[in-house]
C-alpha positions as CSV (number, residue, x, y, z in Angstrom):
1,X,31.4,64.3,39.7
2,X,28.0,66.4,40.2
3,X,30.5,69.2,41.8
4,X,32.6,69.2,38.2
5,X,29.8,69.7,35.9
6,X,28.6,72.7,37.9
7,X,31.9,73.9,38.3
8,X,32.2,73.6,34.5
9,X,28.9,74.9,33.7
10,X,29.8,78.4,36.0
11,X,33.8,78.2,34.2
12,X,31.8,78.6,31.1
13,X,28.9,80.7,31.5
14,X,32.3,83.4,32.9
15,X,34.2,83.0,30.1
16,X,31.0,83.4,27.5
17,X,29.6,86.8,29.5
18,X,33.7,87.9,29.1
19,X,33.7,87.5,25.8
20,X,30.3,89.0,25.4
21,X,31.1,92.3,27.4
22,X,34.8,92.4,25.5
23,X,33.2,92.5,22.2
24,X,30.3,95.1,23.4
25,X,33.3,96.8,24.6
26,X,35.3,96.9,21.4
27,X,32.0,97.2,19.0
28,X,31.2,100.8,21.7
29,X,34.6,101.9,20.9
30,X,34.6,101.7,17.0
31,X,31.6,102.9,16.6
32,X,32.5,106.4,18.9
33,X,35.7,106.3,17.2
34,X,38.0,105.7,20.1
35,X,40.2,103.1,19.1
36,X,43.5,104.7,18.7
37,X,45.7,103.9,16.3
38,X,49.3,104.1,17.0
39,X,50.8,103.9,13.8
40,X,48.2,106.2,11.7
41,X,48.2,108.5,14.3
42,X,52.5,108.6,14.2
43,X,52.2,108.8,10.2
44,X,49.7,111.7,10.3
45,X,52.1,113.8,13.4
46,X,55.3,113.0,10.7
47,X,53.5,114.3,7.8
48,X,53.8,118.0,6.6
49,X,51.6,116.8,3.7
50,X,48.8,114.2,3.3
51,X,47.1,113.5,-0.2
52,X,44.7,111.3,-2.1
53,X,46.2,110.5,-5.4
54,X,45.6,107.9,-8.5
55,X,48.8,107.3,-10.3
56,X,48.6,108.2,-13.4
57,X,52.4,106.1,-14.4
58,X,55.1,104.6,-13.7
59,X,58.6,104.8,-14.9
60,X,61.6,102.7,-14.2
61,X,63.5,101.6,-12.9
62,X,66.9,103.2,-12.9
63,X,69.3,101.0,-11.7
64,X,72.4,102.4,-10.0
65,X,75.9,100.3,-9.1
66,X,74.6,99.9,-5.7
67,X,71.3,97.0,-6.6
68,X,69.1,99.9,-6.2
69,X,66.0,100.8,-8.7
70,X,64.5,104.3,-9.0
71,X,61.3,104.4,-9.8
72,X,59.1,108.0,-11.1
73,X,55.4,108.4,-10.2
74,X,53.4,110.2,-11.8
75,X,50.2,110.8,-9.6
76,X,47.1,113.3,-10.1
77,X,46.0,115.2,-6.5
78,X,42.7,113.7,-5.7
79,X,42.2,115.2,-2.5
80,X,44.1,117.2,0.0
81,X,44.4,116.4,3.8
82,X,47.2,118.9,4.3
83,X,49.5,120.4,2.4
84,X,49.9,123.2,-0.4
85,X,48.7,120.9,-3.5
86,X,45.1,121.3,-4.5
87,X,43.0,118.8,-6.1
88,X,44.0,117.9,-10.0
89,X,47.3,118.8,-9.2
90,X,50.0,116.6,-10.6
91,X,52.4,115.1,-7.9
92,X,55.5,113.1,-9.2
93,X,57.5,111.1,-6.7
94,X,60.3,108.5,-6.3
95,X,59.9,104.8,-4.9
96,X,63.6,103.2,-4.3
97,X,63.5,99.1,-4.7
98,X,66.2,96.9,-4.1
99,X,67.1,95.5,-7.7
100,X,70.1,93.4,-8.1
101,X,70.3,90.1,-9.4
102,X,69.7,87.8,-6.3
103,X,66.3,89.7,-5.4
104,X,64.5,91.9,-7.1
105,X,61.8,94.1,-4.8
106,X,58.0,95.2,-6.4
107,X,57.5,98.7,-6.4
108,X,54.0,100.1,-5.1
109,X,51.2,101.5,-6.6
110,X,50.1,100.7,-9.5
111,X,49.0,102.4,-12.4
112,X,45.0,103.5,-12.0
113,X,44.9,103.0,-8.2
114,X,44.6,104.9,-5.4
115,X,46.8,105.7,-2.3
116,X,47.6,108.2,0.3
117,X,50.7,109.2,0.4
118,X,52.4,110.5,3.8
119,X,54.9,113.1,3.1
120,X,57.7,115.6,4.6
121,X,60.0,118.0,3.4
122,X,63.4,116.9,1.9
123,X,66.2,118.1,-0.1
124,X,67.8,115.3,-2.1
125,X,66.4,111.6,-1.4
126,X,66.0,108.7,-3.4
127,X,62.2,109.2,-1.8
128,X,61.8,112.5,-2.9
129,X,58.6,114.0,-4.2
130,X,58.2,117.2,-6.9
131,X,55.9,118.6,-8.4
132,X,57.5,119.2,-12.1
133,X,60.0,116.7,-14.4
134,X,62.5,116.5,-16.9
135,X,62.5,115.2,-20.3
136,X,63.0,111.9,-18.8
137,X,60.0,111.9,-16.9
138,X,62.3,112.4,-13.3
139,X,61.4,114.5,-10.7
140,X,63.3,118.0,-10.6
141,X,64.3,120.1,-8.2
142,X,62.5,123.0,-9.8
143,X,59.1,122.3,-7.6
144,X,58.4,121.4,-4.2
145,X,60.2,118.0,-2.8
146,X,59.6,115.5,-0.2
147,X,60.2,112.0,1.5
148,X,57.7,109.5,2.2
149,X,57.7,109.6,5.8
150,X,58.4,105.7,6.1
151,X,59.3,104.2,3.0
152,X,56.8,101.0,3.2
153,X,54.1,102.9,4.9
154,X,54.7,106.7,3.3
155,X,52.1,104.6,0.2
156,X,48.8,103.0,1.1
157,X,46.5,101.7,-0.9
158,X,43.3,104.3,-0.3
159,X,39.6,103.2,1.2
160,X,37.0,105.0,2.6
161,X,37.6,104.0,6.4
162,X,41.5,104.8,5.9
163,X,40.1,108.4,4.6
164,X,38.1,109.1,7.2
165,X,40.4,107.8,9.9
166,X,43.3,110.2,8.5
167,X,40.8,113.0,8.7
168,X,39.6,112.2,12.3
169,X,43.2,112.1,13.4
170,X,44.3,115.5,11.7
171,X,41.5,116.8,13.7
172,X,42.4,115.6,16.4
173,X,45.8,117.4,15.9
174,X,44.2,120.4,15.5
175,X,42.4,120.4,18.4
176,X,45.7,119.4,20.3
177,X,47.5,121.8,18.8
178,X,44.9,125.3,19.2
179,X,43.9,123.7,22.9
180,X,47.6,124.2,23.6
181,X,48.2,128.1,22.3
182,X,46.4,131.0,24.2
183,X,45.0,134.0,22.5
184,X,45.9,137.1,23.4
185,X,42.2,137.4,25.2
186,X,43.0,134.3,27.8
């Protein structure tokens, strides 16, 4: 009996000095920045353009045959991360929902908040982004245009740490990138 308190006792103490070192280990790594994170860091690779924006309005939706709504955004530039819009720039973009009468999906962002928006290049997309409109307040294709690069993740709601975790990875990228071209002096 004597035997299986100690042996409890030393189970114990291991698994509390595990736990201790596991979250010294975790606390090192945030605060030197190396947790990775797989799905930011995939977002950031996918995006040809990265920006801060509020949104300003939103329009919609358009409903086509198919149970599909159309919404138009209507955002103000905040900040740049990459890409050719500067700050107080206006951005408008589309948000497709699935709007029929069995279920009807919420669009995201909302007027007055701020997200980040993940974007690439595009032609003609339900997704796509300009940077004039019509009459109706719909994106042309007079002005730059662009996808979300997911549809669910290409819009998140903006913080501080999500800013600064976006910047830390596009420098990352850099540094990948110019550590993997030599100069003509090398």
């Amino acid at each position: 009996m004597r035997l299986q308190r100690v042996q409890l006792v030393v189970l114990v103490c291991f698994v509390v000095v595990s736990i201790a070192a596991l979250v010294c280990s975790v606390v090192a790594n945030i605060a030197t920045n190396k947790i990775e994170m797989p799905i930011l860091s995939n977002m950031v690779q996918r995006s040809e353009q990265i920006y801060r924006v509020t949104v300003l309005k939103r329009t919609g939706p358009i409903v086509g045959n198919e149970g599909f709504g159309e919404w138009t955004y209507r955002c103000r530039v905040l900040h740049s991360y990459k890409g050719i819009l500067k700050a107080n720039e206006t951005l408008y973009f589309h948000f497709t929902t699935r709007d029929n009468k069995d279920f009807r999906e919420k669009p995201k962002g909302e007027i007055g908040e701020e997200y980040i928006l993940f974007l690439r290049p595009a032609s003609e997309s339900p997704f796509s982004v300009g940077t004039s409109v019509d009459n109706d307040g719909r994106a042309t294709k007079s002005g730059p245009s662009y996808l979300l690069v997911d549809q669910w993740l290409g819009i998140l709601p903006w913080d501080v740490n999500l800013g600064k975790d976006v910047q830390r990875l596009l420098s990352k990228e850099k540094r990948k990138h110019n550590n993997g071209i030599k100069t003509d002096s090398q």
